[in-house]
Residue, then its C-alpha position, 0 to 999 in steps of 0.5 A: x500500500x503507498x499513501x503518496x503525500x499531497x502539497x498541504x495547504x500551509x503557507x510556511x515557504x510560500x515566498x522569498x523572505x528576502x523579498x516577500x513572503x505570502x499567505x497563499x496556501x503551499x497549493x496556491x504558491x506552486x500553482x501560480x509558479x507553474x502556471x507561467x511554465x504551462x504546468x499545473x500541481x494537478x499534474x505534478x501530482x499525478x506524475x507523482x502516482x506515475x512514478x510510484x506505480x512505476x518504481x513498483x516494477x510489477x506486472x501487477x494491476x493496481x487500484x487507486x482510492x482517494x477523497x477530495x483532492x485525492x479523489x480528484x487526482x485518482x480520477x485523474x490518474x486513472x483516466x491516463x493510466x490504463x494499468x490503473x484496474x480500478x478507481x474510487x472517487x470519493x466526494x470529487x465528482x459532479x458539474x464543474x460549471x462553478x470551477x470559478x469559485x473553488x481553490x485557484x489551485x484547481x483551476x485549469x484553462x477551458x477544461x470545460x471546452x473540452x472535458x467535465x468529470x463525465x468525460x475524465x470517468x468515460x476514459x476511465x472504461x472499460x475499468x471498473x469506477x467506483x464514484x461516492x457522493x458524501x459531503x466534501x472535507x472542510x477546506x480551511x479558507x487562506x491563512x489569515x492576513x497579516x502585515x508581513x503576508x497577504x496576496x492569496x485567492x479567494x475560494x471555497x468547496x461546495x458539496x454537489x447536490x445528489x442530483x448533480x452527481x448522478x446527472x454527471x454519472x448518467x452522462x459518464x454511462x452513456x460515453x463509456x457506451x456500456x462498456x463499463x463496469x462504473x457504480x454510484x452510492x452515497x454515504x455520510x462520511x467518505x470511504x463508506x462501507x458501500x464504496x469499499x464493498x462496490x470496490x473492493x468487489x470490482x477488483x478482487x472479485x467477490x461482493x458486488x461486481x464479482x463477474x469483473x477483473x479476471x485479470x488477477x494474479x494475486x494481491x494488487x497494490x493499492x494507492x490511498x490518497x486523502x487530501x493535505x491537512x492543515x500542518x501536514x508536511x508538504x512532499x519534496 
């Protein structure tokens, strides 16, 4: 089992102390750098999985469950990588026609041109998807303002409603085209007793989903992802 360390969302080194320091979240500092480079922390953060799954040498397949952020890196991450067997996405899914008002570190130019989660989850067949609407972890605003920092974006996370969730979903059924093994439940807190069983069951066989994944050749390795805590230590 890896639990790859997300960018927390501190504002320790966000600045140059002989220059300036800001409040804005270690998330929002990178994000900002990289977006003069054509990068973005969403995809440093899935290369980060890249990299693992490939420091692991396997012919193994491997199964990628996160929550928040995470569960936006896991979707992410499973609809590039097809050695990914099968996803859970826990909280992050639904319309991102509000983008605009989130975290600016999840902000990504004319996604919606293009591609919404429905897309990103029909990329994902024909693996098994496994998608839990719950409320979404308080996201702690910017720290606060002083005389010494300032300078971080406005932005908040809303939890979708269940309609919006599964009106997302039915469109992600209908672009998989029915070559999908994809599931949908809901759940008061994230990781639910239904999501592990849906996932545990798409990929090892047994509970629901069992007639899926024959593809097995013994335990897979897994990758749990959750979102950065506020004090959490940042990755290098």
């Amino acid at each position: 089992m890896l639990v790859p360390c997300l960018i927390d969302r501190n504002d320790t080194h966000s600045g140059n102390p002989a220059i300036r320091m800001t409040n804005q979240p270690h998330r929002e500092f990178i994000y900002r750098a990289a977006f003069n480079l054509e990068r973005h922390l969403i995809g440093f953060e899935v290369q980060k999985i890249a990299a693992a799954i490939g420091a692991l040498r396997t012919e193994l397949l491997v199964e990628l469950i996160g929550y928040g952020e995470g569960g936006l890196l896991a979707l992410c991450a499973a609809a590039l990588d097809p050695c990914i067997a099968a996803a859970a996405v826990s909280v992050y899914f639904g319309p991102r026609e509000g983008l605009w008002q989130e975290p600016i570190y999840r902000n990504v130019f004319g996604p919606l041109d293009e591609v919404g989660d429905a897309e990103l989850a029909a990329l994902v067949a024909p693996r098994a998807l496994c998608v839990e609407h719950c409320p979404h972890p308080k996201v702690p605003d910017p720290p606060p303002v002083t005389s010494q920092r300032s300078g971080a974006a406005p932005g908040s996370i809303k939890t979708p409603t269940a309609a919006a969730v599964a009106a997302q979903f039915e469109r992600a059924f209908h672009l998989a085209d029915g070559k999908h093994t994809f599931s949908l439940c809901a759940s008061g807190q994230p990781g639910g007793e239904m999501l592990l069983n849906r996932f545990l069951g798409a990929s090892w066989g047994y509970g629901a989903g069992s007639n899926h994944w024959g593809r097995r050749r013994g335990a897979w390795p897994r990758c749990w992802m959750q979102p950065p805590a506020r004090g959490a230590s940042s990755a290098n």
